[in-house]
KOLLUMDREN-6128 format. One line per field, with one value per atom (N, C-alpha, C, O): residue number from 1; residue in three letters; atom name; x, y, z. Coordinates in Angstrom, 1 decimal, decimal comma. Layout:
N
n: [NUM | ...]
res: [ala | ...]
atom: [CA | ...]
east: [X | ...]
north: [Y | ...]
up: [Z | ...]
END
This chain:
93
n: [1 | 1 | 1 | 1 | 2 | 2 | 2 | 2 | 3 | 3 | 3 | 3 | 4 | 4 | 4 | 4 | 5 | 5 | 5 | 5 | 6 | 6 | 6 | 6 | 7 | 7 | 7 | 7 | 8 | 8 | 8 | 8 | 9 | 9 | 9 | 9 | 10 | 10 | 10 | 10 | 11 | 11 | 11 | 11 | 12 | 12 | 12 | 12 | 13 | 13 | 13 | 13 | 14 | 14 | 14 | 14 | 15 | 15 | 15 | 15 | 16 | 16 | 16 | 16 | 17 | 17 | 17 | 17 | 18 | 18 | 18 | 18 | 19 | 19 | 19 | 19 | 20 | 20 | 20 | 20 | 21 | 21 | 21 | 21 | 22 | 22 | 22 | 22 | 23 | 23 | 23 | 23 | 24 | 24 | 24 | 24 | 25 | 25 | 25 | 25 | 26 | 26 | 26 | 26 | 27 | 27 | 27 | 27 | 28 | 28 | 28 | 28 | 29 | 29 | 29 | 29 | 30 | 30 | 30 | 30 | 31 | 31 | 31 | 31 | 32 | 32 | 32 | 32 | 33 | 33 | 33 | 33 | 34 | 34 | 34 | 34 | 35 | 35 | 35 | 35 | 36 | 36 | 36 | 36 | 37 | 37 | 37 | 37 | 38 | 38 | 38 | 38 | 39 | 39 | 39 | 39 | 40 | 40 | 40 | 40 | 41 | 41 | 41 | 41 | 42 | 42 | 42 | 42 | 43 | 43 | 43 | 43 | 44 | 44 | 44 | 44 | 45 | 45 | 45 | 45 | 46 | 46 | 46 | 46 | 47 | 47 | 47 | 47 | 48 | 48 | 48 | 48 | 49 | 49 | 49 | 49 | 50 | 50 | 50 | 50 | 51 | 51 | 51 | 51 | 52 | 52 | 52 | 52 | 53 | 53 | 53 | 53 | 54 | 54 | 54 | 54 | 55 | 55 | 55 | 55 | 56 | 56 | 56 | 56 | 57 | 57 | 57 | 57 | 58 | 58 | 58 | 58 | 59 | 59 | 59 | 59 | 60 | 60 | 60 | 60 | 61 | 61 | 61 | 61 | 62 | 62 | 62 | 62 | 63 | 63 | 63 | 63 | 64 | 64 | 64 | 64 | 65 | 65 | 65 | 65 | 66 | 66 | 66 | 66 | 67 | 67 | 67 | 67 | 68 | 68 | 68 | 68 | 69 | 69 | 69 | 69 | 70 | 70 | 70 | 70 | 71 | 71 | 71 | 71 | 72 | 72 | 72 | 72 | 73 | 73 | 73 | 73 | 74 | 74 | 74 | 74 | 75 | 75 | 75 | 75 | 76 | 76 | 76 | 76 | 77 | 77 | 77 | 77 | 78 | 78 | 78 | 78 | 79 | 79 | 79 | 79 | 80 | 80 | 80 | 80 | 81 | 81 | 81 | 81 | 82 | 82 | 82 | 82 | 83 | 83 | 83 | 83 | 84 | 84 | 84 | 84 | 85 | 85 | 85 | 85 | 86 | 86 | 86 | 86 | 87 | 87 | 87 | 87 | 88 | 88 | 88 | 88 | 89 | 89 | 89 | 89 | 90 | 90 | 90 | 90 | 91 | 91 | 91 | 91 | 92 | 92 | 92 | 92 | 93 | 93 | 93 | 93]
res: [unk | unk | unk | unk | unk | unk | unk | unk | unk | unk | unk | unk | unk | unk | unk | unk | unk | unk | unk | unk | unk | unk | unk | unk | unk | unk | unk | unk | unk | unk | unk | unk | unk | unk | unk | unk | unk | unk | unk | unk | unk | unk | unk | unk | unk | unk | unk | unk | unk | unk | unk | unk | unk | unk | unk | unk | unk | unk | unk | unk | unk | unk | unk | unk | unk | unk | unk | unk | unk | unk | unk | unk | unk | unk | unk | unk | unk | unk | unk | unk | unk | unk | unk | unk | unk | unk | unk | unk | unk | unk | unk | unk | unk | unk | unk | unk | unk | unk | unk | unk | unk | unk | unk | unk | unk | unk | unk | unk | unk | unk | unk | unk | unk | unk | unk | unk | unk | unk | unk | unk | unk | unk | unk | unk | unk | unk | unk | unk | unk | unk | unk | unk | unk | unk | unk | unk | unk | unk | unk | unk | unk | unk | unk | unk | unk | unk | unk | unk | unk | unk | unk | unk | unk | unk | unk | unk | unk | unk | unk | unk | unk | unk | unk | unk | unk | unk | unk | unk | unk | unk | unk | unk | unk | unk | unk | unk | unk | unk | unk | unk | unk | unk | unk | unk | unk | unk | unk | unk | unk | unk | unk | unk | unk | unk | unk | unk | unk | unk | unk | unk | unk | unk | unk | unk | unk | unk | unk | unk | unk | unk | unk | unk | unk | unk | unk | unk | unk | unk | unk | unk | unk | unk | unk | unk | unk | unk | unk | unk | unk | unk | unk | unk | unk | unk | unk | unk | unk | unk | unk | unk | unk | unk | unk | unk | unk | unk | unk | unk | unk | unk | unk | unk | unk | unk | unk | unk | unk | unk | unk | unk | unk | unk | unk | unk | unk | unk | unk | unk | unk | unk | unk | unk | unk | unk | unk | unk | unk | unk | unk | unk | unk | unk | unk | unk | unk | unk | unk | unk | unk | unk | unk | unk | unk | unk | unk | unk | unk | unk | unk | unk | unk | unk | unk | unk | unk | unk | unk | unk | unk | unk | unk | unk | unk | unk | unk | unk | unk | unk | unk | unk | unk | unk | unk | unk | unk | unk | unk | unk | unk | unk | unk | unk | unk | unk | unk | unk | unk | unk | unk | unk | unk | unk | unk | unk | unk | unk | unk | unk | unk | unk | unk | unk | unk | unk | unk | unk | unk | unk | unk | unk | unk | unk | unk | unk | unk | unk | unk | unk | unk | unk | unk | unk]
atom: [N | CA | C | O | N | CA | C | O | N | CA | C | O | N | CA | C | O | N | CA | C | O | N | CA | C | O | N | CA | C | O | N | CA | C | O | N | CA | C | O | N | CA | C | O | N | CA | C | O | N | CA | C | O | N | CA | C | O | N | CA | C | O | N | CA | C | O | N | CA | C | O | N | CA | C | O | N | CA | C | O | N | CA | C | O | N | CA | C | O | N | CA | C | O | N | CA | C | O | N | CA | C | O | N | CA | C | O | N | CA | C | O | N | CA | C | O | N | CA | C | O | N | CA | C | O | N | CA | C | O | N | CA | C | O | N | CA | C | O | N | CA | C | O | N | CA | C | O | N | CA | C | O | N | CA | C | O | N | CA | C | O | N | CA | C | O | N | CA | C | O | N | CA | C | O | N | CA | C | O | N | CA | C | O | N | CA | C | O | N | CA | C | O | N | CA | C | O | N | CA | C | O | N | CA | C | O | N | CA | C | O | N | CA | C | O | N | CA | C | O | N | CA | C | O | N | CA | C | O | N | CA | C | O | N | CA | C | O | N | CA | C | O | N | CA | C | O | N | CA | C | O | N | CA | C | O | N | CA | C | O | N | CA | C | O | N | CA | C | O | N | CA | C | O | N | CA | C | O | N | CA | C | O | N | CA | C | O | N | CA | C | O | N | CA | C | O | N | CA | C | O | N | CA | C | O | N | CA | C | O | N | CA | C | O | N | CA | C | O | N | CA | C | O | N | CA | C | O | N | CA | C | O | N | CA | C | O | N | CA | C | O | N | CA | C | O | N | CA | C | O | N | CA | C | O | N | CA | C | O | N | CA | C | O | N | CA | C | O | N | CA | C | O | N | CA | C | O | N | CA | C | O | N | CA | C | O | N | CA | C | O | N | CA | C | O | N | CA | C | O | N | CA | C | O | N | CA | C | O | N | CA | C | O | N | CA | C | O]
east: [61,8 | 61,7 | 62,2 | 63,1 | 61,8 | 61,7 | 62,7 | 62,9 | 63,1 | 64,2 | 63,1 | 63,5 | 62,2 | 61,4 | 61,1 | 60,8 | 61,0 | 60,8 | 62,3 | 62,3 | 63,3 | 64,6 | 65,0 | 65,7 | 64,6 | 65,1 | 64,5 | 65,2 | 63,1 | 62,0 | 62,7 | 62,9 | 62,9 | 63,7 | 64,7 | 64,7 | 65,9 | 67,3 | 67,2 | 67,9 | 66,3 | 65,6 | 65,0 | 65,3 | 64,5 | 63,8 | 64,8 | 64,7 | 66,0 | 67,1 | 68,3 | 68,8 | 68,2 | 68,8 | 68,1 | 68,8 | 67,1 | 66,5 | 66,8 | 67,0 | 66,7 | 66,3 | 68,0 | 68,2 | 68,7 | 70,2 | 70,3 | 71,1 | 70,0 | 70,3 | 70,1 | 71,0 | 68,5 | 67,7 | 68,4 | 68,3 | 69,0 | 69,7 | 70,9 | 71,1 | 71,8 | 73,2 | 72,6 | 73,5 | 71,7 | 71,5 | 71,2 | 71,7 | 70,1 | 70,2 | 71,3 | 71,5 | 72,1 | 73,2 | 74,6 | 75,6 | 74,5 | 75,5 | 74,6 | 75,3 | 72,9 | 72,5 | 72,7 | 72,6 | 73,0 | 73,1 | 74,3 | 74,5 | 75,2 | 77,1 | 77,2 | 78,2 | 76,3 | 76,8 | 76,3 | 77,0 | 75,1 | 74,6 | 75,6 | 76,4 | 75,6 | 76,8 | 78,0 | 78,5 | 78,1 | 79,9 | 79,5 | 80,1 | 78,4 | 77,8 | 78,0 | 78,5 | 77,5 | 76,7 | 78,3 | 78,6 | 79,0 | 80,9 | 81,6 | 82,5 | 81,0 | 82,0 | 81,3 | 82,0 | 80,1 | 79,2 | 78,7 | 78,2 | 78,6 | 77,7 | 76,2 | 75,8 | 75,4 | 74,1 | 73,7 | 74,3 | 72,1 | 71,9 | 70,8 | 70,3 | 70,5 | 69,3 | 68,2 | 67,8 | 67,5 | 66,4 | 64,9 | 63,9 | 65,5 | 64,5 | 64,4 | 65,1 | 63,7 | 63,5 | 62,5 | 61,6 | 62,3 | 61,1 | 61,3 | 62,3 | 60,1 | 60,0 | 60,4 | 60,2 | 60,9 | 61,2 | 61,5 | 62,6 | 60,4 | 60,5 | 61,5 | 61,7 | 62,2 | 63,3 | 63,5 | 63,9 | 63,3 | 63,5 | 64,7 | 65,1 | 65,3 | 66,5 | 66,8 | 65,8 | 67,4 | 67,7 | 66,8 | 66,0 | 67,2 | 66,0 | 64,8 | 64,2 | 64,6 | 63,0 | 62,9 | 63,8 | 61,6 | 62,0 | 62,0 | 61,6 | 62,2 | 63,1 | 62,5 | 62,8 | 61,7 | 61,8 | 62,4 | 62,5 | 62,7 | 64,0 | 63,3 | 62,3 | 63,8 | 63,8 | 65,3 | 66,5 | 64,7 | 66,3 | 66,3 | 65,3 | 67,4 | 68,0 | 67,8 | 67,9 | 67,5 | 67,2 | 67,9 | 68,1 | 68,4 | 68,7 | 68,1 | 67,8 | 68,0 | 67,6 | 67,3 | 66,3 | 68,8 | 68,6 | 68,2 | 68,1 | 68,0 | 67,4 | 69,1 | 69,0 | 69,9 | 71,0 | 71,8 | 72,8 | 71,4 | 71,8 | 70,9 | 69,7 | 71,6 | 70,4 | 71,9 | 73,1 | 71,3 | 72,0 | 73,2 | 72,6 | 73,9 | 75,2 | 74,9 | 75,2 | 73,9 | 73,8 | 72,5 | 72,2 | 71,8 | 70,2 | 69,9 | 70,1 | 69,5 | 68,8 | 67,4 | 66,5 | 67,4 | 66,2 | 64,7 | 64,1 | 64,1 | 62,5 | 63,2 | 62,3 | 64,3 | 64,4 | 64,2 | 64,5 | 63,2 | 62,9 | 63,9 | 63,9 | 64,7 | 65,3 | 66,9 | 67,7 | 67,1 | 68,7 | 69,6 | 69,0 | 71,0 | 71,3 | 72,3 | 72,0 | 73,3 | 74,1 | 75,3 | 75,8 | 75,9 | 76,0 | 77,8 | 78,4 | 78,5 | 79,7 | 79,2 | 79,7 | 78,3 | 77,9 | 78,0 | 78,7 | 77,0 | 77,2 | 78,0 | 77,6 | 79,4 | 80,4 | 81,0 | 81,4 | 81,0 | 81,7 | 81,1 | 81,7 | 79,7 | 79,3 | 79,6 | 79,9 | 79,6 | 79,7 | 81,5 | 81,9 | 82,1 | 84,0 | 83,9 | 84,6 | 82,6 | 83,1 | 82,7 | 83,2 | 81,4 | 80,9 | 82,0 | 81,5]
north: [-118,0 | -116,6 | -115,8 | -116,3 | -114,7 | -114,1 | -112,6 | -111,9 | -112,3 | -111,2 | -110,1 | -109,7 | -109,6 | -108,4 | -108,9 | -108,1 | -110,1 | -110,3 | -110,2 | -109,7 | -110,8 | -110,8 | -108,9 | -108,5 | -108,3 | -106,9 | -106,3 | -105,6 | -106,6 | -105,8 | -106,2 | -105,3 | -107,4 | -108,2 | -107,6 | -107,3 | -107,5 | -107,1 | -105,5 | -105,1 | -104,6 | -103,5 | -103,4 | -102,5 | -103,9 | -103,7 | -104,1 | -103,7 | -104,9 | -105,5 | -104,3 | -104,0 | -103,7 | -102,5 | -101,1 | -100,1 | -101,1 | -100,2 | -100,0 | -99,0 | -101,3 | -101,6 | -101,2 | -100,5 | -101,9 | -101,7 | -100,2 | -99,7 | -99,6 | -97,8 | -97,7 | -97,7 | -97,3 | -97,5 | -97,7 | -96,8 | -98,5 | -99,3 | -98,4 | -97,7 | -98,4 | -97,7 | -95,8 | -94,9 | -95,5 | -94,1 | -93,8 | -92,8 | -95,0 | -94,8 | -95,3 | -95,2 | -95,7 | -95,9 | -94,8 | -94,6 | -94,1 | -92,7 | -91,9 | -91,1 | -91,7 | -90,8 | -90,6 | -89,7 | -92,0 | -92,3 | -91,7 | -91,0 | -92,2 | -91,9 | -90,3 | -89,7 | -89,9 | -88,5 | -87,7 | -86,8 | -88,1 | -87,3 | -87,9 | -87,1 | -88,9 | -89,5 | -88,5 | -88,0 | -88,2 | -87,4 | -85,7 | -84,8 | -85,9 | -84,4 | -83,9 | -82,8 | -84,7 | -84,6 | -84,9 | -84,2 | -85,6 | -85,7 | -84,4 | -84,3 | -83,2 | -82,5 | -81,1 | -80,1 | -81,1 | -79,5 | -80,4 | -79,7 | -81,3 | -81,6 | -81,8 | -81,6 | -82,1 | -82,2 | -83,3 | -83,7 | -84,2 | -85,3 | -85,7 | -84,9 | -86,9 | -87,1 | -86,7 | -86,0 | -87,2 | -86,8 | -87,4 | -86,9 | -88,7 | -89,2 | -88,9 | -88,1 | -89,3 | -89,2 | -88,5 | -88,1 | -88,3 | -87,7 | -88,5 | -88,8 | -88,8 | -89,6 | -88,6 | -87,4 | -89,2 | -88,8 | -89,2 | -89,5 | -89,4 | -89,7 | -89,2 | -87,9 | -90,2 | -89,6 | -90,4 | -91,5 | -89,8 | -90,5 | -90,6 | -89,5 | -91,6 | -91,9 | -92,3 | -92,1 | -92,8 | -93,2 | -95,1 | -95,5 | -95,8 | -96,3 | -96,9 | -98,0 | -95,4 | -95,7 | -94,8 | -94,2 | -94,9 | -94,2 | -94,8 | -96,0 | -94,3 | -94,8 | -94,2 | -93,0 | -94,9 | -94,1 | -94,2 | -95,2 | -93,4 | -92,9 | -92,2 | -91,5 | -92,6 | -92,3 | -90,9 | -91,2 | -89,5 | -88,6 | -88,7 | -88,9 | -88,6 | -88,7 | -87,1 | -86,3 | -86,8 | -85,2 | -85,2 | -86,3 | -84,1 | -83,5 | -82,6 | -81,4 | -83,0 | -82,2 | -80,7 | -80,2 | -80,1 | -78,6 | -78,2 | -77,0 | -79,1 | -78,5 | -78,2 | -77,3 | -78,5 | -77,8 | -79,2 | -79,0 | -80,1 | -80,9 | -81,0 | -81,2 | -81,0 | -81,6 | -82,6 | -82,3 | -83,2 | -84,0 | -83,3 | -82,4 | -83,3 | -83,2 | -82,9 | -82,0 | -84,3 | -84,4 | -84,6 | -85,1 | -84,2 | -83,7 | -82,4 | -82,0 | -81,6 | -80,2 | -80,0 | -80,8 | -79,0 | -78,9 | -79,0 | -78,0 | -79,5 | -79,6 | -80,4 | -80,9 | -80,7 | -81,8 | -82,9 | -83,5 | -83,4 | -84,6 | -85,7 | -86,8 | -85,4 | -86,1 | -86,0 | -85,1 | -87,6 | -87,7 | -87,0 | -87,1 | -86,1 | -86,2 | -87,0 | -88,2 | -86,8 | -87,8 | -88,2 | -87,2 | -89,7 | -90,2 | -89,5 | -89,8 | -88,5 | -88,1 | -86,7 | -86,2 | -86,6 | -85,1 | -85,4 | -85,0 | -86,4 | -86,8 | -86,8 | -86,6 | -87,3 | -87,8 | -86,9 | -86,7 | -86,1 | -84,1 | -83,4 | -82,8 | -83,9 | -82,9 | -83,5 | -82,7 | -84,9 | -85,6 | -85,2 | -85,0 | -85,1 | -85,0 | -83,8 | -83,4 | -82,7 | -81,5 | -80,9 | -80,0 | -81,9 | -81,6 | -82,1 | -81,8]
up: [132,1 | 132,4 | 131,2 | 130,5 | 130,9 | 130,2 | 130,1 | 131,1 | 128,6 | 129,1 | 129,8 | 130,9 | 129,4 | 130,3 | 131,8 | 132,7 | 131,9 | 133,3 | 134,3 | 135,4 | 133,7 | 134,1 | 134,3 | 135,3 | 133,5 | 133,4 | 134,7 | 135,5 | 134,7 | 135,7 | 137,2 | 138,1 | 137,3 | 138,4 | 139,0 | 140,1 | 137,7 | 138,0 | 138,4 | 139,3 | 137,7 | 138,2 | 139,6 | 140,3 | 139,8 | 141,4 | 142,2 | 143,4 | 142,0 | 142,8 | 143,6 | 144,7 | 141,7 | 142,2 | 142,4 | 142,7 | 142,4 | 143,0 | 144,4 | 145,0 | 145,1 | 146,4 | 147,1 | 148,1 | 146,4 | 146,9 | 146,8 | 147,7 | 146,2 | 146,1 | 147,0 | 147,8 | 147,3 | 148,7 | 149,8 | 150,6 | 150,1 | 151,5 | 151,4 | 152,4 | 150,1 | 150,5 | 150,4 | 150,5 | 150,3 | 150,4 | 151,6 | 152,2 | 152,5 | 154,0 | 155,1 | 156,4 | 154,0 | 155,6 | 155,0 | 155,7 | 153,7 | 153,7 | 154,4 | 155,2 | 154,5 | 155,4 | 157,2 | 158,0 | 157,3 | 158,7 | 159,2 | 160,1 | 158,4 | 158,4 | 157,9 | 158,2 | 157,3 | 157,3 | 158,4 | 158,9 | 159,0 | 160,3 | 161,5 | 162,0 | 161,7 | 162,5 | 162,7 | 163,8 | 161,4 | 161,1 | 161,6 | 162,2 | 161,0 | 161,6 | 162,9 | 163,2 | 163,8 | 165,2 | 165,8 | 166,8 | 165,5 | 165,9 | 166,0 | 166,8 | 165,2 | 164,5 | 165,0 | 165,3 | 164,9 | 166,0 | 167,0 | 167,9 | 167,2 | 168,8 | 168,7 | 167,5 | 169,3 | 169,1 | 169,8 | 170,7 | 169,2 | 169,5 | 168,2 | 167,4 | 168,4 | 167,3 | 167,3 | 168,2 | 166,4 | 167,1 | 165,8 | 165,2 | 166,1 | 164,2 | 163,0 | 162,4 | 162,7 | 161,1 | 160,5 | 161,3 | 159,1 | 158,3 | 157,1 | 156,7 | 156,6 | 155,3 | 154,0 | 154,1 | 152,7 | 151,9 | 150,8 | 150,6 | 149,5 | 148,4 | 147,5 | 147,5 | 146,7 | 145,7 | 144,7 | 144,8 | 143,8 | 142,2 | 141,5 | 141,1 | 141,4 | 140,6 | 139,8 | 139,2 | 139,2 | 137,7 | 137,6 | 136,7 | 138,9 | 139,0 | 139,4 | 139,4 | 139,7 | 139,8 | 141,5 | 142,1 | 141,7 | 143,0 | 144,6 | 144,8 | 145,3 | 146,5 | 148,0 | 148,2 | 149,2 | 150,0 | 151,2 | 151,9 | 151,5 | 152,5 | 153,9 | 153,8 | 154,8 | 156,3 | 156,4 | 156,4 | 156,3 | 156,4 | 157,8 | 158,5 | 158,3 | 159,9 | 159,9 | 158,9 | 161,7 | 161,7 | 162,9 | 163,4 | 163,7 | 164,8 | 165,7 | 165,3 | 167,1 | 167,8 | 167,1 | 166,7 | 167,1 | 167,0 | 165,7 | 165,4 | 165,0 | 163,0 | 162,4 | 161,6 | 162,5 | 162,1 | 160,9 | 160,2 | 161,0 | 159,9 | 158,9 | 159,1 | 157,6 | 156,4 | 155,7 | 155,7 | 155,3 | 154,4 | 153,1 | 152,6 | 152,8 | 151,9 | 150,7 | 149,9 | 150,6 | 149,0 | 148,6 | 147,5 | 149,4 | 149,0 | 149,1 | 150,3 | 148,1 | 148,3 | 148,6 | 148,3 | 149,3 | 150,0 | 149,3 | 149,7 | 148,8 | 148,0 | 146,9 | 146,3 | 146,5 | 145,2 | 145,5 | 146,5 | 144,2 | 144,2 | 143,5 | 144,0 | 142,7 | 142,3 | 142,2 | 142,0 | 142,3 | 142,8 | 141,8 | 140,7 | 141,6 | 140,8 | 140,3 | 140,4 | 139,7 | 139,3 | 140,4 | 141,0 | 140,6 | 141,7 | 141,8 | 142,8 | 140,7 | 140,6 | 141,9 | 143,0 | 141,3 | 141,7 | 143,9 | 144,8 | 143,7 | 145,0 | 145,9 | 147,0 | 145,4 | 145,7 | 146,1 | 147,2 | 145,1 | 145,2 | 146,5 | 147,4 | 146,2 | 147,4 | 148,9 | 149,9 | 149,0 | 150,4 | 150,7 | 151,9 | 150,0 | 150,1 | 150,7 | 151,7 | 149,8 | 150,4 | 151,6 | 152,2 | 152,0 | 153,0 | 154,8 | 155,9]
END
């Protein structure tokens, strides 16, 4: 195997892992949401997002009454921003 094959590999590895922990902070932050004003679920909407690598699609968790969005996604951006920034926004939320 080859170093560009190894790279493209270790790339899609972590692509995927982003992916998985971006949907289960989305889960845990509606969770924390719906604890804290009340509500109920109420599924999902698909949502592409481009990240450092590569892009990612995501199931956002929604609520009954429309009153949660996510922390650390802005509304029509496509792309993630940086994972400090994130962090700031989830603490503060």
């Amino acid at each position: 195997m080859d170093q560009d094959t190894l790279r493209i590999l270790l790339r899609e590895a972590v692509r995927e892992t982003v992916a998985e922990v971006l949907q289960t902070v989305l889960e845990l932050d509606r969770t924390a949401f719906l604890q804290v004003h009340g509500g109920r679920r109420n599924g999902y909407y698909p949502r592409k997002l481009e990240t450092t690598f590569g892009q990612v699609d995501l199931k956002v968790p929604r609520d009954r009454e429309s009153r949660y969005y996510p922390a650390f996604l802005k509304p029509y951006a496509r792309r993630l921003v940086d994972v400090g920034e994130v962090a700031v926004a989830l603490y503060a939320a």
